[in-house]
C-alpha positions, 0 to 999 in steps of 0.5 A: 611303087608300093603296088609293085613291092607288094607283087614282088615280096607276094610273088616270091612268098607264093613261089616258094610254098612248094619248099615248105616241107618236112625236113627243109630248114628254116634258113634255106627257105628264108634264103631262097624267099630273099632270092626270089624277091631280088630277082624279080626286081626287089632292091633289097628286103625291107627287113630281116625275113622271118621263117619260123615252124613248130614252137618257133612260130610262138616268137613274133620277131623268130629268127630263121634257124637251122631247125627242120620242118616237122610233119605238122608244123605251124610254119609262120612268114613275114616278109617285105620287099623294097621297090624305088624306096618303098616297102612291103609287108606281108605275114602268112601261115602255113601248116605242113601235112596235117593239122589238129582241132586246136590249130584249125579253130585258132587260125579261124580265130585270128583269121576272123580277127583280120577281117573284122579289122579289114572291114573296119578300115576306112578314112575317119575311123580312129586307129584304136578302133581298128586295134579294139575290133581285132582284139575283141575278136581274139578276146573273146576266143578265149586268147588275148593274152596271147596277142602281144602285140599292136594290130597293125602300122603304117608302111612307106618309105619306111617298113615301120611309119605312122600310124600306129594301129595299137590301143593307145594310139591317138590318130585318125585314118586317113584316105591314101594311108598305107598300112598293116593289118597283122593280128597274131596268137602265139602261145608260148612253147607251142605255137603261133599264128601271124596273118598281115596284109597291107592295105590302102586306105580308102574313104569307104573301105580299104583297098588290099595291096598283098595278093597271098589268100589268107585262107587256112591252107595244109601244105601237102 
């Protein structure tokens, strides 16, 4: 059940990328990703969509708005859906049209922060160490300030379970957990940068349930 949601809201957010473009609102995206999820058998969002562009990107909870897509635009989304009870999560960022140096090496950043925290999941690794590895990562790169938040949770009947993937967290991973890998950047007036995958747990490794490449990728 938590397969299938994750290929219902990864589904829906793949289907919608050819709508992020310049002069299209963030609310009717957001709308149109919640439609798609239902229609393709979700029984309601696990949370208030985020769409987010331009220096919206640098509030990690934005609400979608009525602000329209720029010509080099961040565009940030989060979303979910719920499928017999259980949820998903996934977070992917775009760039519209055209991106800069300073945004290319970011998003390299975070993106690097992401996988070095994928490759560290795996049954007996504290949830600390998943967080410490993720924000060494974003540290060293000049922009730990700017990550304000916990690397990751866990997912199931709830969109936000236990574990929790943050430096003071006291638990263990165990196989068969499912959670968040989510590290971000978001540099206040300017933008921001979300990447997230949902992930199983495994004793050597971890199996990944959201199914949107996280590549860098300029939508045209």
């Amino acid at each position: 059940m938590l397969r299938r949601a994750a290929e219902i809201s990864s589904g829906a957010l793949t289907s919608i990328q050819d709508l992020l473009r310049p002069g299209v609102r963030e609310r009717d995206i957001a709308f149109e990703l919640e439609f798609r999820m239902r229609h393709n058998g979700a029984e309601q969002v696990s949370f208030a969509t985020i769409v987010a562009s331009g220096a919206n990107t640098a509030l990690p909870h934005a609400v979608p708005s009525t602000r329209k897509i720029e010509n080099g635009d961040f565009i940030v989304i989060d979303c979910g859906a719920v499928y017999e009870g259980y949820h998903s999560d996934e977070s992917c960022t775009f760039v519209v049209g055209q991106a800069n140096d300073r945004q290319k090496e970011t998003y390299r950043l975070v993106k690097d922060a992401h996988d070095r925290a994928l490759d560290t999941v795996r049954a007996g690794v504290p949830c600390s160490e998943i967080d410490r590895v993720a924000r060494t990562c974003i540290e060293e790169g000049g922009l730990g300030v700017y990550f304000s938040h916990g690397t990751g949770h866990g997912v199931g009947l709830d969109v936000h379970e236990a574990p929790r993937i943050a430096a003071k967290s006291k638990a263990v991973l165990e196989a068969s957990m499912v959670l968040t890998i989510e590290p971000g950047v978001y540099i206040p007036g300017l933008w921001g940068i979300r990447i997230e995958d949902t992930v199983v747990v495994k004793e050597n490794g971890c199996e990944v349930l959201t199914k949107v490449l996280k590549d860098f990728k300029i939508l045209n």
